[in-house]
C-alpha positions as CSV (number, residue, x, y, z in Angstrom):
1,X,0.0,0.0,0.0
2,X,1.5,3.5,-0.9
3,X,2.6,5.9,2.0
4,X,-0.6,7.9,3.0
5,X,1.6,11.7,3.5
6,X,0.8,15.0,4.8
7,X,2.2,18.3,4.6
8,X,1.6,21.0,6.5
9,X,2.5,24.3,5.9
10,X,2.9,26.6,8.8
11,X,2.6,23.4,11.1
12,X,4.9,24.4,14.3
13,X,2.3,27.3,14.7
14,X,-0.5,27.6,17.1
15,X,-3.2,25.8,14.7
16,X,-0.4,22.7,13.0
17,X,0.4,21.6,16.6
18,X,-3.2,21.8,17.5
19,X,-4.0,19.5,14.7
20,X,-0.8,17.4,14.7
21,X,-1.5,14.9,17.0
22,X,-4.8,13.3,15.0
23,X,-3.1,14.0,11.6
24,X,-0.3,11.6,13.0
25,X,-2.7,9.1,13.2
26,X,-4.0,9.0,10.0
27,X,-1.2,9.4,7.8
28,X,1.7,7.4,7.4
29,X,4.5,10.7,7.4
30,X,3.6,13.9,8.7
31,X,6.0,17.3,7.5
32,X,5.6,20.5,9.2
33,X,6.7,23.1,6.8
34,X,7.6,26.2,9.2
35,X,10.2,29.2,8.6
36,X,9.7,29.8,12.5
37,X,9.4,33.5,12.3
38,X,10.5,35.2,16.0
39,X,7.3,37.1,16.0
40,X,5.0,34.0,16.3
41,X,8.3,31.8,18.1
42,X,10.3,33.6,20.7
43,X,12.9,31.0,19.9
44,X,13.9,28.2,17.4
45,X,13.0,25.5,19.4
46,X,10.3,22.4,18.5
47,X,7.2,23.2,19.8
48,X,6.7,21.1,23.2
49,X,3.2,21.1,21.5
50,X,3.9,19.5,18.0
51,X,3.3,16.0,18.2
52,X,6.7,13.6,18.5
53,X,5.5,12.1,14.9
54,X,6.1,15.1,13.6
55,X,8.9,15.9,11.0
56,X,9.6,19.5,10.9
57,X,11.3,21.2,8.6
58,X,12.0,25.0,9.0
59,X,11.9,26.5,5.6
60,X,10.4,29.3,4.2
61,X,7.3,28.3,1.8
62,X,7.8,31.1,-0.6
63,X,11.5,30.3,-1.4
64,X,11.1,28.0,-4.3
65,X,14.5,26.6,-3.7
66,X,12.8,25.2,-0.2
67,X,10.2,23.6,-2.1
68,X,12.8,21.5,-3.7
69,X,14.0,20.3,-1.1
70,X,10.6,19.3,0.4
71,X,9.4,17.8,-2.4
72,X,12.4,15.5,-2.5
73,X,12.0,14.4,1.1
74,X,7.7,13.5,0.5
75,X,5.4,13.6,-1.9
76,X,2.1,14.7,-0.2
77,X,-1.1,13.1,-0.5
78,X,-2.9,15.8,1.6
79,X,-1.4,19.4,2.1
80,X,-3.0,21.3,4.9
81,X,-1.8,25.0,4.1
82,X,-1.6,27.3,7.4
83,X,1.1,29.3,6.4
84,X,-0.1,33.0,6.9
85,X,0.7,36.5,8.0
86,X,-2.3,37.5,9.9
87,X,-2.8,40.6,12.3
88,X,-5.3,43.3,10.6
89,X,-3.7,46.4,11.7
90,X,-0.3,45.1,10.7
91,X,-1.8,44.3,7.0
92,X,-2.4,47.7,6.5
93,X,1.4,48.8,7.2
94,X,3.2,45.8,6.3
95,X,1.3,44.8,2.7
96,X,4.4,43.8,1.0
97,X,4.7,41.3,3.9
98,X,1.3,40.1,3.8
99,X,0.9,39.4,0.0
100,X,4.6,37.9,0.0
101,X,3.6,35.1,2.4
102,X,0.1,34.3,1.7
103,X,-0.4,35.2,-2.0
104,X,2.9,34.3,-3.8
105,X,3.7,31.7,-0.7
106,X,0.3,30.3,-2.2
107,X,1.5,30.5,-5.7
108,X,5.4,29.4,-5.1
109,X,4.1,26.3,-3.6
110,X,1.3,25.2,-6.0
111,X,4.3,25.8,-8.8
112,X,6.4,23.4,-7.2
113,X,3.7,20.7,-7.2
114,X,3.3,21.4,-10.8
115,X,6.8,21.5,-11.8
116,X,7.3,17.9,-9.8
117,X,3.9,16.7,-11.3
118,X,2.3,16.2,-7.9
119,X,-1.3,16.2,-7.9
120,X,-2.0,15.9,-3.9
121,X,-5.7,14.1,-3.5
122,X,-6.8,17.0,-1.0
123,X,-5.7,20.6,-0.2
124,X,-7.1,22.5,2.7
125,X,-6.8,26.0,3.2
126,X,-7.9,27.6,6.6
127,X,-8.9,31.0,5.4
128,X,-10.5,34.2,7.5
129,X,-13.4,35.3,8.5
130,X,-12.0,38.7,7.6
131,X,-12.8,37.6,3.9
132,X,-16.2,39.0,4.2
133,X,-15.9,42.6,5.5
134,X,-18.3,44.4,7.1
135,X,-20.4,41.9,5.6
136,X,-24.1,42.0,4.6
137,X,-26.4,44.7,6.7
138,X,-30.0,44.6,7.0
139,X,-31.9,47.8,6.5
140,X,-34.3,48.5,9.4
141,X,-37.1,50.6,7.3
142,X,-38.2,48.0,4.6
143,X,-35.8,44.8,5.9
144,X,-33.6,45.1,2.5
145,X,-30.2,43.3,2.5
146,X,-27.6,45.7,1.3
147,X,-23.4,45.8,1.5
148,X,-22.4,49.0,3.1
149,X,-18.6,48.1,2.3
150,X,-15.7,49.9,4.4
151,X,-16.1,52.5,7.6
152,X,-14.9,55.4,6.2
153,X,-11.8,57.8,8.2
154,X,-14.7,60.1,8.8
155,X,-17.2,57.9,10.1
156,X,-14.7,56.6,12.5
157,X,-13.4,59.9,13.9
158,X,-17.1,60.6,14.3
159,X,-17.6,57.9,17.1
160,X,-20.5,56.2,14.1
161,X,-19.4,52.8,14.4
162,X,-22.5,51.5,13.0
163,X,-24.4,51.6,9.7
164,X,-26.9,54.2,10.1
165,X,-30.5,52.4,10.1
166,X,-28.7,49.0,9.7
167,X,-28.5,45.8,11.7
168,X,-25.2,43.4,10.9
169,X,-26.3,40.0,10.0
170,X,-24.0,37.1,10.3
171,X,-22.1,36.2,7.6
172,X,-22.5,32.4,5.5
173,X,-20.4,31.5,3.2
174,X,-23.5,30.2,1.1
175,X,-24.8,33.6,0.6
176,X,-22.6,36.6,2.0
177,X,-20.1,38.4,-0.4
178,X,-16.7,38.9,0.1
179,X,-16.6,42.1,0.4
180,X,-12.8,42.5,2.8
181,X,-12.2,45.7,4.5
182,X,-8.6,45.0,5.5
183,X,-5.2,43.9,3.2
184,X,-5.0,40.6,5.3
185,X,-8.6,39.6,4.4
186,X,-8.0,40.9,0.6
187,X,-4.9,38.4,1.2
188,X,-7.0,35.1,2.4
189,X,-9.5,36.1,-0.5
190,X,-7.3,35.7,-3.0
191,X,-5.8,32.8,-1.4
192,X,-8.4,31.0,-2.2
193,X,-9.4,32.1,-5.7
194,X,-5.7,31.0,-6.5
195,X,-6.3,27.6,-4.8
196,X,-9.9,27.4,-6.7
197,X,-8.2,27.7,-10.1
198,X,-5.0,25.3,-9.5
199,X,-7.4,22.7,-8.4
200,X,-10.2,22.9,-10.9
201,X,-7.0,22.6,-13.7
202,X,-5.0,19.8,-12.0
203,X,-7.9,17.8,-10.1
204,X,-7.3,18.2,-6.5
205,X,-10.2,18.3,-4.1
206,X,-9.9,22.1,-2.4
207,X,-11.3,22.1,1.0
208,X,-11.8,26.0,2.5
209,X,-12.6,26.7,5.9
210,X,-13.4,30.5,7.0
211,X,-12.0,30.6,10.5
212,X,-13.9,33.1,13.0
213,X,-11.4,34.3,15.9
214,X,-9.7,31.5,17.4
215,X,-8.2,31.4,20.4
216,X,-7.2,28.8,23.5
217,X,-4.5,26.9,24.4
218,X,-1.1,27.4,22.1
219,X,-1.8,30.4,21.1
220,X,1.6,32.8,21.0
221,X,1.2,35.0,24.1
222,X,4.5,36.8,22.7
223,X,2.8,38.1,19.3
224,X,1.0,41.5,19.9
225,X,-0.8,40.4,16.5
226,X,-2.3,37.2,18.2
227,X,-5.5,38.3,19.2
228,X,-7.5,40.2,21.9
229,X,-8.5,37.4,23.9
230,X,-5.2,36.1,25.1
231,X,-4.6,39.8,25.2
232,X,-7.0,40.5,27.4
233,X,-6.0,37.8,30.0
234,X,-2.8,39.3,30.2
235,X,-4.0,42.4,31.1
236,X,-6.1,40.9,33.6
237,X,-3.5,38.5,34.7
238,X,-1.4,41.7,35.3
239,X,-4.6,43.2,37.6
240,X,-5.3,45.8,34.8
241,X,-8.6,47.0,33.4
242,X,-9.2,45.8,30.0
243,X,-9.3,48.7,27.1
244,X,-12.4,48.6,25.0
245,X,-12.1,49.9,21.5
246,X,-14.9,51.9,19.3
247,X,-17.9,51.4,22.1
248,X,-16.6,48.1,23.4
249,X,-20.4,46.5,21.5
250,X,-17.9,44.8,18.7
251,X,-19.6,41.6,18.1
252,X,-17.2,38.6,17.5
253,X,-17.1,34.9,17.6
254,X,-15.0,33.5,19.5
255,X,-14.2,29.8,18.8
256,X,-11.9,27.3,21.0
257,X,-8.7,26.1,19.1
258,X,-10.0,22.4,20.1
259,X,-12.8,22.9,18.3
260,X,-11.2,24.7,15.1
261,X,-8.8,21.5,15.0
262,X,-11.8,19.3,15.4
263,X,-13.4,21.0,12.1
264,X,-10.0,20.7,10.1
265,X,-9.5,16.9,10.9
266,X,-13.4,16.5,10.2
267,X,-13.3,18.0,7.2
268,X,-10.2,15.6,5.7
269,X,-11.8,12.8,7.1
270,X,-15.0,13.8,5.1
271,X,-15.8,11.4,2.6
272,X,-18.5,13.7,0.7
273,X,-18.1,16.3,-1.3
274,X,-17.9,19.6,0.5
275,X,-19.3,23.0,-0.3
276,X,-16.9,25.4,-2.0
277,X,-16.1,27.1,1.5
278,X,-17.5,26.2,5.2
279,X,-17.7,28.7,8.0
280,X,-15.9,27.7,11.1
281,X,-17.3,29.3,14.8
282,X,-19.5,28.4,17.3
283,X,-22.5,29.9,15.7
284,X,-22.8,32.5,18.6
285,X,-21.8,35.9,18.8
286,X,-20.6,37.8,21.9
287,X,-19.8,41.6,22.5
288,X,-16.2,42.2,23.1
289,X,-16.8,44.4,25.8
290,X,-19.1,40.2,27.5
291,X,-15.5,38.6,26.7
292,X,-13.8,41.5,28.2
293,X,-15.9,41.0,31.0
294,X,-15.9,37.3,31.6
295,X,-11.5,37.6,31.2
296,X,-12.0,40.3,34.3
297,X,-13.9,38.3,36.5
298,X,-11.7,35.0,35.9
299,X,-8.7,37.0,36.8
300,X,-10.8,39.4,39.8
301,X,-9.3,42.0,37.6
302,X,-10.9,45.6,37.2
303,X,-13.9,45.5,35.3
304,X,-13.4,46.8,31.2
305,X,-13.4,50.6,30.2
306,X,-14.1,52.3,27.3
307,X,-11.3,53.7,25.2
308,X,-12.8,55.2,22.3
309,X,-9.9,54.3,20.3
310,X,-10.3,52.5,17.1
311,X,-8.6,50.2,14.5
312,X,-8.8,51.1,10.6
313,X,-9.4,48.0,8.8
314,X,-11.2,46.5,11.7
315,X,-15.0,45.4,11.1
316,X,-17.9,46.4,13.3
317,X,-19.7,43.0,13.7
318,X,-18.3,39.8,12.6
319,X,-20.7,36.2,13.7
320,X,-21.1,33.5,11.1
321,X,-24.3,31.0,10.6
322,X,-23.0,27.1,10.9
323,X,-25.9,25.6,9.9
324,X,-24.2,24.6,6.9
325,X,-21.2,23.5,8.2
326,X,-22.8,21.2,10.5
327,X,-24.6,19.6,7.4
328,X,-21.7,18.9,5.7
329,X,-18.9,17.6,8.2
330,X,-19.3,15.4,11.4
331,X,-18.4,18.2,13.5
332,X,-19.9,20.8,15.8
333,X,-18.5,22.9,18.6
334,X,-18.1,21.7,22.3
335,X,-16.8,24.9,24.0
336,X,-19.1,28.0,24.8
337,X,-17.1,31.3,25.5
338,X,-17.2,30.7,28.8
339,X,-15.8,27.2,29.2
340,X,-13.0,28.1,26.3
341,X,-12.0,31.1,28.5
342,X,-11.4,28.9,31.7
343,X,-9.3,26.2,29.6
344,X,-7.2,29.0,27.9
345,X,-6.8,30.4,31.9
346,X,-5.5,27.3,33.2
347,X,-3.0,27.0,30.3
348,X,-2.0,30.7,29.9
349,X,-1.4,30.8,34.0
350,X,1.4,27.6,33.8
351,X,2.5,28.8,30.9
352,X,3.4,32.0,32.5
353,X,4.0,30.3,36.0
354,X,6.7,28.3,34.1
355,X,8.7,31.6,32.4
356,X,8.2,33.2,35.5
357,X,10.4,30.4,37.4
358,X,12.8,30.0,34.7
């Protein structure tokens, strides 16, 4: 029987060791593809977290010359692509960095499977949430569906953070266009159309999962670009009150890293055929001023204020429908905000109990 392989691009970050434990169970050879950059790993160690199964090799995925010399170590029968620069704010100052990585990255690698005539039977992209925008707006006079598109500089300094006489619906990648307000979700878009095309021309199954704001155990608690929740607990942690942007009524959903790596080996093990792209959250949204709130009281910190600052680039409300997504995989999420929030707790405070003894 041939070996069953898998590459994973981006794989010693917080979602490949998340995931790198099952996938070593169901393939034969697992390769983490990983450049390691010091803003995501404050050193060049392994991951404690990457499973021991796991080859890593610490390349960089848009050097073609690095491609070679993957491709002559495995040939991949399923490529799970990670491999991003996120952070919104940082899209908008660092482009050049941003459409290096995750567009040409993209590109350089699908070239080297064609150039070594490897055809893998499945690639899976996790894309963003931030693919979408602002997303679609409901009009509250007649109930019409409309895309309002970006915020504008104006708007902002004005303190309007929402549509006037509009309510944000959630967002499904059945229906909702993507409409993104930021260069990082302009970057995951075209991710995908790139992947799209390569596939429908060489035959691979494309698999696309648009991933709401993950967070939990793993995550970098070095990388200001990481995300607000493990943000916030430090800031708590630290017996500080937590800064609201805008009017702290940003709604987001917020879904535990078990059960984003739950969806991804899901969908693999699929043996349907998938919709074009699948939303990934819990379905629920909450204010960030709720998480902001919850992260206070788990720490017995000072409750949230209100900055007033704000973020260009950032969307008002962002909450998907599942509905879908539960149709089509055998998969749906365990963890509520609340129970994710104690789990990423417990691991943040021996995390930090740990670099505080070393």
């Amino acid at each position: 029987m041939p070996e069953r392989s898998c590459i994973v691009t981006g794989g010693a970050g917080f979602i490949g060791c998340s995931i790198s434990a099952d996938l070593v169970r169901r393939f034969d050879r697992v390769v983490a593809v990983d450049m390691m950059h010091p803003q995501v790993h404050k050193t060049q160690n392994r991951p404690d977290a990457l499973a021991e199964g796991v080859e890593l090799m610490r390349l960089d995925i848009t050097d073609p010359a690095s491609w070679e010399r993957v491709l002559a170590a495995v040939q991949p029968t399923v490529v799970v692509h990670l491999a991003a620069e996120t952070g919104t704010g940082q899209s908008l100052t660092e482009a050049t960095r941003h459409t290096h990585t995750n567009v040409t990255g993209t590109a350089v690698m699908l070239d080297a499977f064609a150039r070594h005539g490897i055809v893998p039977e499945r690639i899976l992209l996790c894309s963003s949430r931030a693919v979408y925008g602002e997303g679609a707006w409901r009009r509250r006079d007649g109930g019409e569906v409309c895309y309002p598109g970006y915020r504008t500089r104006d708007q902002l300094a004005k303190g309007a953070w929402d549509f006037e006489g509009m309510d944000a619906t959630p967002s499904s990648a059945v229906q909702t266009r993507t409409v993104p307000t930021s260069v990082y979700g302009a970057t995951k878009l075209t991710q995908e159309h790139v992947l799209y095309s390569w596939a429908a021309a060489y035959g691979t199954t494309p698999i696309v999962l648009r991933l709401q704001n993950v967070y939990g155990p793993g995550q970098s608690l070095s990388n200001p670009y990481t995300g607000i929740v493990s943000l916030f607990c430090r800031l708590a942690r630290a017996g500080k009150s937590i800064p609201l942007y805008e009017d702290g009524q940003m709604l987001r959903d917020f879904v535990l890293i078990d059960d984003v790596a739950a969806a991804i080996v899901a969908a693999l093990d699929a043996s349907a055929e998938l919709p074009r792209s699948l939303d990934i959250g819990t379905g629920a949204a909450s204010s960030i001023g709720d998480a902001g709130t919850l992260i206070a009281k788990l720490y017995d910190a000072p409750a949230p204020h209100v900055c007033g600052l704000y973020r260009y680039g950032d969307v008002r409300h962002a909450a998907c429908l599942i509905e879908p997504t539960l149709s089509a995989l055998d998969w749906r999420p365990r963890y509520t905000l609340e129970s994710g929030l104690v789990r990423l707790k417990s691991w943040i405070d021996r995390q930090l109990a740990l670099e505080e003894e070393a």
